[in-house]
C-alpha positions as CSV (number, residue, x, y, z in Angstrom):
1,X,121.8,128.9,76.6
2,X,123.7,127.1,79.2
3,X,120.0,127.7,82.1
4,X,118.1,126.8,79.1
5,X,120.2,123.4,78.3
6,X,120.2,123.1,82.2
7,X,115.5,122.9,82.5
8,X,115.1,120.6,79.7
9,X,115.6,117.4,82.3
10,X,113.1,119.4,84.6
11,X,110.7,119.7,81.8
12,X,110.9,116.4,80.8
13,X,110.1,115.1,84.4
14,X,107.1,117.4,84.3
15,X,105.8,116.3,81.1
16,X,106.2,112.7,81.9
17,X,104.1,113.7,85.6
18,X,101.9,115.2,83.4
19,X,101.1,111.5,81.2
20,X,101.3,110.0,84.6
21,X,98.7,112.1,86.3
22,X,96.1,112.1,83.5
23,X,96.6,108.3,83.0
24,X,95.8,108.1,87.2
25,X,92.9,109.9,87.0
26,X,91.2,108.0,84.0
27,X,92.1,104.8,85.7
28,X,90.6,106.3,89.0
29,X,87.6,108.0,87.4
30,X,86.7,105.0,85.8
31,X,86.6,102.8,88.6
32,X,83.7,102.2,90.7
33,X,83.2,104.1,94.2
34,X,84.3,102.6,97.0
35,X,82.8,102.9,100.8
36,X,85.0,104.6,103.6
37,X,85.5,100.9,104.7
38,X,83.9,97.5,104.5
39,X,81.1,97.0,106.4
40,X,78.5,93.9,107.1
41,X,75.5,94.4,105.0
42,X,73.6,91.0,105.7
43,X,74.8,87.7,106.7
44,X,73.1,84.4,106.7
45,X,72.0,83.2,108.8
46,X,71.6,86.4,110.8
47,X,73.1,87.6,114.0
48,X,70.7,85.7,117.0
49,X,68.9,83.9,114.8
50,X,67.6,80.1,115.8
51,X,67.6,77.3,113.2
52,X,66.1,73.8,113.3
53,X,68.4,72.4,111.0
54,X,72.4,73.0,110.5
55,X,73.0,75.4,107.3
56,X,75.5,73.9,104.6
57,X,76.8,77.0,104.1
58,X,77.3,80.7,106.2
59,X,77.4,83.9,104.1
60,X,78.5,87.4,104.7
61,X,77.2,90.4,102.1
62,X,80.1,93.3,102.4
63,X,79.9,96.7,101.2
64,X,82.6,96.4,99.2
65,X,84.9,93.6,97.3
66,X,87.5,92.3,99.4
67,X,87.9,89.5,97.6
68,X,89.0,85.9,98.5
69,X,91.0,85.9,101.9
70,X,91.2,82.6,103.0
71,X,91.2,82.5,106.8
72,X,88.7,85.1,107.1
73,X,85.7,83.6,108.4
74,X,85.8,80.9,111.4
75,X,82.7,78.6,112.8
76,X,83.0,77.7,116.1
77,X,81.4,75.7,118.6
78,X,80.6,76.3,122.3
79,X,84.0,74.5,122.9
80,X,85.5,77.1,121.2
81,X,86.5,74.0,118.3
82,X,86.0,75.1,114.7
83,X,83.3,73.4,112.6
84,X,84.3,74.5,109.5
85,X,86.2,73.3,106.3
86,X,88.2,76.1,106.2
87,X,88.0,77.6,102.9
88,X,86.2,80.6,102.2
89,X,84.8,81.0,99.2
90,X,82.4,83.7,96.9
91,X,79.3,81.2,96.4
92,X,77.4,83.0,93.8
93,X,77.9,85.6,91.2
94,X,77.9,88.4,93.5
95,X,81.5,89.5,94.4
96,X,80.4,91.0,98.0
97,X,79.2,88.1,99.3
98,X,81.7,85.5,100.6
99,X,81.2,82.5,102.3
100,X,82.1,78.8,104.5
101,X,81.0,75.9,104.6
102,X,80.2,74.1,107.7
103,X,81.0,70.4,108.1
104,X,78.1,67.8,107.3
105,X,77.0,65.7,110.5
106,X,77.1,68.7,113.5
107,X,74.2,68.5,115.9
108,X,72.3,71.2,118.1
109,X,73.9,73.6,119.7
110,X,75.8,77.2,119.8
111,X,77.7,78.3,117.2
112,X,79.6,81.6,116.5
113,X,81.3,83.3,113.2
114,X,83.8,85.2,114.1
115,X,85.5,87.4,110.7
116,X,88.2,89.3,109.9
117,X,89.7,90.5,106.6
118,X,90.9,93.6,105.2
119,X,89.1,95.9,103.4
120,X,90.3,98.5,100.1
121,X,92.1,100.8,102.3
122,X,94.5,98.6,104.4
123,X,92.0,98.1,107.1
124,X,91.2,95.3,109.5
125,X,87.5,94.6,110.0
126,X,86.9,91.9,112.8
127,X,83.4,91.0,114.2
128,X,81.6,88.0,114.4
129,X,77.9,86.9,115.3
130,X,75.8,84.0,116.5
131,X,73.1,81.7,116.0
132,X,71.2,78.9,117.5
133,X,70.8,75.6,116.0
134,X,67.6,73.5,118.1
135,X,67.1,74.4,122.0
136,X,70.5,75.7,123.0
137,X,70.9,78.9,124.4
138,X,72.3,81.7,122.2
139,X,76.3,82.0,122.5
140,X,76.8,86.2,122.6
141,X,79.6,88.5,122.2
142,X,80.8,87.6,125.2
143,X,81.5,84.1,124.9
144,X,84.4,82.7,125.4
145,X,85.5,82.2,121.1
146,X,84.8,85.7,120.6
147,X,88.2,87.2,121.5
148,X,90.1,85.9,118.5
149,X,88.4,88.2,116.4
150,X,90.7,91.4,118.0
151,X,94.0,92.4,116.0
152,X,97.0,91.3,118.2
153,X,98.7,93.7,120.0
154,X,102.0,92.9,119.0
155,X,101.5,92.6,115.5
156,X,99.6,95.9,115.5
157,X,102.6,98.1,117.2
158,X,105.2,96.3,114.6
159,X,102.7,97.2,111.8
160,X,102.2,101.0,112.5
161,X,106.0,101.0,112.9
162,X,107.0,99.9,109.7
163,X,104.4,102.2,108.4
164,X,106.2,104.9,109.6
165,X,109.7,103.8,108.6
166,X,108.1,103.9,105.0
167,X,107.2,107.2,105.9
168,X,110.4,108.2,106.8
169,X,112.0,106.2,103.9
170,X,109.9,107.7,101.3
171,X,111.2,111.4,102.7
172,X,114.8,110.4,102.7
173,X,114.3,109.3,99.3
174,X,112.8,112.9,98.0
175,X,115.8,114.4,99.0
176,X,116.9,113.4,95.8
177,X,115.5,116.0,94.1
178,X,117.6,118.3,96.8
179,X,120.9,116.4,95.5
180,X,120.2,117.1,92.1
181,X,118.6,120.1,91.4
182,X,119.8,122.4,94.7
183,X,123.0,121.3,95.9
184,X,125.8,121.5,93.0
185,X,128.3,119.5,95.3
186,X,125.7,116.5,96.1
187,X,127.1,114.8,93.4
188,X,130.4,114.4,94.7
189,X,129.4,114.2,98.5
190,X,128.9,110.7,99.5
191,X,126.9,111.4,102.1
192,X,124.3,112.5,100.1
193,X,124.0,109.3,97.8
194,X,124.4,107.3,101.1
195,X,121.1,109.3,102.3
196,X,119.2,108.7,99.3
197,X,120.1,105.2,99.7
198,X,119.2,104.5,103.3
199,X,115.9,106.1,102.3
200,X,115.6,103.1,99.5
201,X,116.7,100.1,101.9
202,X,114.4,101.2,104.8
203,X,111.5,101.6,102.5
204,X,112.2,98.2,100.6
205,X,112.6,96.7,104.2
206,X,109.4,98.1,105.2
207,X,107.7,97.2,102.7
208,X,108.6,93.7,102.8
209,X,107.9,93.6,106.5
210,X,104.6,95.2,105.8
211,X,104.0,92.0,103.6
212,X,104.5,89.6,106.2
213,X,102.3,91.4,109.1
214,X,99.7,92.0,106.8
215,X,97.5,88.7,107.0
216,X,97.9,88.0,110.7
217,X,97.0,92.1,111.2
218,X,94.1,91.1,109.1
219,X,93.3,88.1,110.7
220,X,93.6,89.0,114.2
221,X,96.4,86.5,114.6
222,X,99.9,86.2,116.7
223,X,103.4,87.0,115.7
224,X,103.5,83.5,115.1
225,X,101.7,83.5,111.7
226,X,104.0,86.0,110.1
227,X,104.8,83.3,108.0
228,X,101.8,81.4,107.3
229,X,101.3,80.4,103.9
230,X,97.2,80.9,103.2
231,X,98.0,84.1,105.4
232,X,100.7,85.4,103.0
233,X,98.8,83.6,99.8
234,X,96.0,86.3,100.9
235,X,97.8,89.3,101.4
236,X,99.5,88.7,97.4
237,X,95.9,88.4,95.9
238,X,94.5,91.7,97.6
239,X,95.7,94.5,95.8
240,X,97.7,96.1,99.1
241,X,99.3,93.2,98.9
242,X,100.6,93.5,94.7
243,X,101.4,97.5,95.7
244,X,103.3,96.8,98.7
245,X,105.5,94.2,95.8
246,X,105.4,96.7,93.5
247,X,107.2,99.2,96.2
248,X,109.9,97.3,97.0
249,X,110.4,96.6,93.2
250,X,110.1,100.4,92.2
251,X,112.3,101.7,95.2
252,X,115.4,99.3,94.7
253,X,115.6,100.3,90.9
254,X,115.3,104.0,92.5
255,X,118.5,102.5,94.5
256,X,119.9,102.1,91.5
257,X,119.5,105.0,89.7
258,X,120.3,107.4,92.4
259,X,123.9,105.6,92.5
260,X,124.1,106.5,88.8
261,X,122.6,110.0,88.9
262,X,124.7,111.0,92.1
263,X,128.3,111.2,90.5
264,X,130.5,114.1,88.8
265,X,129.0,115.6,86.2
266,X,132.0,114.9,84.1
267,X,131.2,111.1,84.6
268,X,128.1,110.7,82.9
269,X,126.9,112.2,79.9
270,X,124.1,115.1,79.6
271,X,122.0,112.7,77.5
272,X,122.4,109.3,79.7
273,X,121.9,111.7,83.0
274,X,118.6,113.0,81.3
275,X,117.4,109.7,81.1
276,X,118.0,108.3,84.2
277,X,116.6,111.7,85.5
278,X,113.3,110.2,83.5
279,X,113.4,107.1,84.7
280,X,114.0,108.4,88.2
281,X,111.0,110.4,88.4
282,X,108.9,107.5,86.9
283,X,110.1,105.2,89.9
284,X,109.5,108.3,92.5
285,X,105.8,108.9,91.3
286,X,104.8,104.8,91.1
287,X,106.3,104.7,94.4
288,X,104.4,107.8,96.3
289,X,101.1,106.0,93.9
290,X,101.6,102.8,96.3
291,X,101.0,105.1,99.2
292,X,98.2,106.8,97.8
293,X,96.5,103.6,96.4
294,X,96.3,101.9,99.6
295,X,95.3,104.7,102.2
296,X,92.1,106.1,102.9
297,X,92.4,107.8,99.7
298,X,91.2,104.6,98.2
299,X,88.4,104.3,99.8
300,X,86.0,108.0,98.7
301,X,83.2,108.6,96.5
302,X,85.5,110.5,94.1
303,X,88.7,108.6,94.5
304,X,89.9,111.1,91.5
305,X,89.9,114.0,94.0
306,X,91.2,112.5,96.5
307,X,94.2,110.6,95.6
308,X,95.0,113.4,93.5
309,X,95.1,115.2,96.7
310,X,96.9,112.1,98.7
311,X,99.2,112.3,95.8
312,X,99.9,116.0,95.9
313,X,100.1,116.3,100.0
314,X,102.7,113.1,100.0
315,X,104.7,114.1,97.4
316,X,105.3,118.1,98.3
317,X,105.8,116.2,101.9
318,X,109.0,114.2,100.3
319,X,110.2,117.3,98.2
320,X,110.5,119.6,101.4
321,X,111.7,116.6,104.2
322,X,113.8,115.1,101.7
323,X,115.8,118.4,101.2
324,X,115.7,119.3,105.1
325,X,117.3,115.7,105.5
326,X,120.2,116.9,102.7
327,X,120.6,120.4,103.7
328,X,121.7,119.4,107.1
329,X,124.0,118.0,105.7
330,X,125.5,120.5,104.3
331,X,125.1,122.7,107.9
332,X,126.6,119.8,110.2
333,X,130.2,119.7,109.3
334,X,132.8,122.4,111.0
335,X,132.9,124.3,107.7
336,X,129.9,125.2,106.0
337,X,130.4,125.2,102.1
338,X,131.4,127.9,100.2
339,X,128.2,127.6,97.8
340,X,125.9,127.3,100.7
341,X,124.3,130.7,99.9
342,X,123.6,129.2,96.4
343,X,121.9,126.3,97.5
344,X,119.2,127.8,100.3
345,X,118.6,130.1,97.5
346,X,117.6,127.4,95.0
347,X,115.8,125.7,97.8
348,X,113.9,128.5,99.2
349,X,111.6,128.9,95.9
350,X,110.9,124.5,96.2
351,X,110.3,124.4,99.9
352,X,107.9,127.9,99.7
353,X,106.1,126.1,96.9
354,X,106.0,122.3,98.6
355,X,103.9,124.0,102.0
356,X,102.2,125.2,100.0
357,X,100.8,122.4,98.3
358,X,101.1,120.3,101.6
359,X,98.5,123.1,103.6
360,X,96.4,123.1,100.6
361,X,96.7,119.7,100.0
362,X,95.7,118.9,103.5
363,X,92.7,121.0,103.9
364,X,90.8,119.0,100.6
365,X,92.3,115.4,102.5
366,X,90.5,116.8,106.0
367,X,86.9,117.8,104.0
368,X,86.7,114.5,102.3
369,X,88.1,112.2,105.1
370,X,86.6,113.9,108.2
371,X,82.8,113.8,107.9
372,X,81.8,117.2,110.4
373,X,83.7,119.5,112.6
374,X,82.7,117.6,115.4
375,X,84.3,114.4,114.7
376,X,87.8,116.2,115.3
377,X,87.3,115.8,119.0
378,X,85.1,113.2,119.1
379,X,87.2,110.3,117.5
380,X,90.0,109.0,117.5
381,X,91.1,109.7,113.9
382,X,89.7,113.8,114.3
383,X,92.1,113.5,117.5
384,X,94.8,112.1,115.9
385,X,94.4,114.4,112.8
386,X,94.5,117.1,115.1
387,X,97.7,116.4,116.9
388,X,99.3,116.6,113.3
389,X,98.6,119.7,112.4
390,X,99.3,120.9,115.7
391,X,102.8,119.4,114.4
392,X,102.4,121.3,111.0
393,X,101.9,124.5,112.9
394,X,105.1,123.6,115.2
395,X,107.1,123.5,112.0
396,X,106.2,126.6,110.2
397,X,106.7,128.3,113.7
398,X,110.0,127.2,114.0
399,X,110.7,128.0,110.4
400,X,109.4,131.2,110.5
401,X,111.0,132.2,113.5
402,X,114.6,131.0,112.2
403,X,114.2,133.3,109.4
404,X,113.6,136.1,111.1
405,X,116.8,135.2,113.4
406,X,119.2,135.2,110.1
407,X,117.2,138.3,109.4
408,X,119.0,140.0,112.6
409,X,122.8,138.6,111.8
410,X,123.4,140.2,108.1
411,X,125.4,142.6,106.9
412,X,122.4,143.8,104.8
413,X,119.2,145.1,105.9
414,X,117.1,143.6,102.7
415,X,114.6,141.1,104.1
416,X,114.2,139.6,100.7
417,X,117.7,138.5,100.5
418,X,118.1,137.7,103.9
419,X,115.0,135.6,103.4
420,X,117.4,133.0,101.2
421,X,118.7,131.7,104.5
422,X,115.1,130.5,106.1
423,X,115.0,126.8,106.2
424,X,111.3,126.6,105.1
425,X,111.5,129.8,102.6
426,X,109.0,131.2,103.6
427,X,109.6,134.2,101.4
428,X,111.2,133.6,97.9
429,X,114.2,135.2,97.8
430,X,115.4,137.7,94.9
431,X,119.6,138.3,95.6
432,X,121.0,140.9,93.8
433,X,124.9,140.9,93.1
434,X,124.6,144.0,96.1
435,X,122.9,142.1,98.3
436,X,126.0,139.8,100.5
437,X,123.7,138.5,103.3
438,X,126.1,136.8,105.7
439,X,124.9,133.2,106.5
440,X,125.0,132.5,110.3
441,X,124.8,128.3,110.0
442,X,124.8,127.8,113.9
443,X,121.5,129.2,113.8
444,X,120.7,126.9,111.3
445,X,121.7,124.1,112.0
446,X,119.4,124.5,115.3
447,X,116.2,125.5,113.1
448,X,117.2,122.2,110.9
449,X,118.1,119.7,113.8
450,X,114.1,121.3,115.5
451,X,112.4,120.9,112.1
452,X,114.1,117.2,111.5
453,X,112.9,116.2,115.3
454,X,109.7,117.5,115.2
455,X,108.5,116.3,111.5
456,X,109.7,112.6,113.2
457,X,107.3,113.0,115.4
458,X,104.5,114.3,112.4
459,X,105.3,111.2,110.4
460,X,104.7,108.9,113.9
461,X,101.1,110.8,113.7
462,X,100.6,109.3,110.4
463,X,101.2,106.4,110.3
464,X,98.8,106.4,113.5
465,X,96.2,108.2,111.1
466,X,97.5,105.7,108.3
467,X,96.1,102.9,110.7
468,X,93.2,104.2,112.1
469,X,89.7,103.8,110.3
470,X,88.3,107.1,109.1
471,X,84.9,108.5,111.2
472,X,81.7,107.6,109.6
């Protein structure tokens, strides 16, 4: 009665996932297809083109509804001096095409449009072209206006790197479901709460910070405009913008619920601890959807599949980093706890099940992201892409081959109940009240400290993937 009392919060989570997902995916089937990324259709006037008379007003067609991001489109002159009124605007109907117009009274000459905005998927897209107005010769790509249309150096390295303390926030954060459903003495560890907490604060920071560096990332501006007004004006009426808000909300009331959830048992009652479970797992799935919703996900034929995939890969990710994060905990202190053996056994089964998902997870992400074998070696996202599951493969090795290290130091030959002790589980175990397997924790706390290093490095990878626009 007691195991039976102890599921119905675990049901309950994975009913209310269940509403969750089936709301996500009529919301996502429903919408309309999106491109891999924004792309210049048409512009007017075109690229090279000469005029006889100044246009009132330049045009770009996209491929895809970016909406209104003021500071997006610049006219310059052959000085380099802009010529515009500097407010873009959508001039017709049509919400792909967006437009500026050009100040009234400018003579012959060159003139360049240089653009950058950001499409569905997080993306900067940054171009420009030129036309001729009169006798003038044609200012190219190589003029000397067209380099503000690159992404600034700076503000591109500080934007991958809060991407991947997000990353890394999100995975401290899914150790959470370690604390409460593996560990018994989480709830009166501190350390463990602490954790879960860090995991909140980074992500909230980073997702602030990703805020800020948005519009000059988009914009191809400095460090400088991490302030700017329009810039940040922009970023809030995109909808990377409104999930990047809706993070930071979701993840400090996650903050707060974690403190709640993360006490004695005896301090909060089964039915006020069932709801906060709830309300917990709510807040975790709305804030792995943020992650989902503004990756490359976003951007498929069948958005359906894939951020149902996105969703799945992400979230088995958190589940099994999360509890690596909390188990060290437990494996890091000069006494190892005396339910120890209880714990790797009740994580074994979750971790088993979250590679799993993650490998098969990945293997749908790769077929809809990465358009033929070929591209794995021929750009830089197949490159990238590959490095990680190089990574993946690292960490299945070295959870495979601490497992079969415990193996060798028990009192009891039964591989299935020696199995309980492998960090990554990649048996389930079945222990028997005659099966005593002896835990050897040195050896596991060098498989945990190996795994914990080297997943550092997979989450580095992708937020580098998270950044890099798709092959074609």
């Amino acid at each position: 009665m007691s195991g039976s009392r102890a599921n119905r919060p675990l049901t309950r989570v994975v009913a209310l996932l269940g509403v969750l997902a089936c709301w996500l995916g009529f919301a996502v089937l429903t919408a309309a297809p999106a491109s891999a990324h924004a792309e210049i259709l048409t512009s007017t006037p075109v690229d090279g083109s000469r005029l006889t008379t100044m246009p009132a007003l330049v045009t770009l067609r996209l491929s895809e509804n970016v909406g209104i991001q003021q500071g997006s489109l610049q006219i310059l002159d052959q000085r380099g001096e802009r010529v515009d009124d500097d407010h873009v605007v959508q001039p017709g109907a049509e919400a792909e095409v967006i437009g500026i117009r050009v100040r009234p009274g400018l003579g012959d000459g060159s003139y360049r449009v240089n653009y950058a905005f950001v499409s569905a998927d997080s993306h900067p897209v940054h171009g420009g072209f030129a036309f001729v107005v009169g006798t003038g010769p044609l200012l190219n790509s190589t003029g000397a206006v067209s380099g503000s249309s690159g992404t600034d150096p700076l503000v591109d390295v500080l934007f991958t790197g809060f991407r991947w303390a997000s990353f890394g926030g999100a995975m401290l954060m899914g150790g959470l479901v370690f604390a409460l459903f593996c560990r018994t003495g989480a709830r009166t560890d501190p350390r463990a709460r602490r954790l879960v907490l860090v995991g909140c604060g980074v992500s909230a920071v980073a997702a602030i910070a990703a805020l800020l560096l948005q519009g000059p990332y988009g914009a191809g501006r400095g460090l400088a405009e991490v302030f700017s007004g329009p810039l940040l004006a922009t970023t809030l009426g995109a909808s990377y913008g409104k999930l990047l808000v809706l993070r930071a909300g979701v993840v400090l009331a996650l903050a707060w619920l974690a403190k709640r959830l993360l006490v004695p048992t005896d301090d909060l009652p089964d039915r006020l601890r069932s709801r906060y479970e709830n309300v917990a797992a709510v807040a975790g799935f709305v804030t792995l959807l943020t992650f989902s919703a503004a990756g490359h996900a976003i951007t498929d034929s069948i958005p359906f599949v894939s951020i149902s995939a996105d969703l799945c890969h992400f979230a088995a990710l958190t589940v099994w980093l999360g509890g690596l994060s909390q188990l060290s905990l437990c494996l890091f202190r000069r006494r190892p706890e005396a339910d120890l053996q209880q714990t790797l056994a009740r994580f074994s089964p979750l971790a088993a099940t979250a590679v799993g998902v993650v490998s098969v997870s990945g293997v749908v992400l790769g077929l809809l992201v990465v358009p033929s074998i070929s591209a794995l070696w021929t750009s830089t996202y197949g490159v990238l892409l590959c490095l990680k599951l190089l990574g993946f493969a690292a960490l299945l090795a070295v959870a495979n081959a601490s497992r079969k290290a415990v193996l060798r130091r028990t009192d009891t030959p039964t591989t299935e109940a020696a199995g309980a002790v492998g960090t990554l589980a990649t048996v389930t175990p079945r222990v028997t009240p005659r099966m005593t397997p002896r835990v050897t924790p040195r050896v596991l706390r060098r498989a945990v400290a190996t795994e914990l290093a080297i997943s550092t490095v997979v989450l580095l990878l992708a937020a580098i993937l998270s950044s890099t626009a798709p092959p074609v």
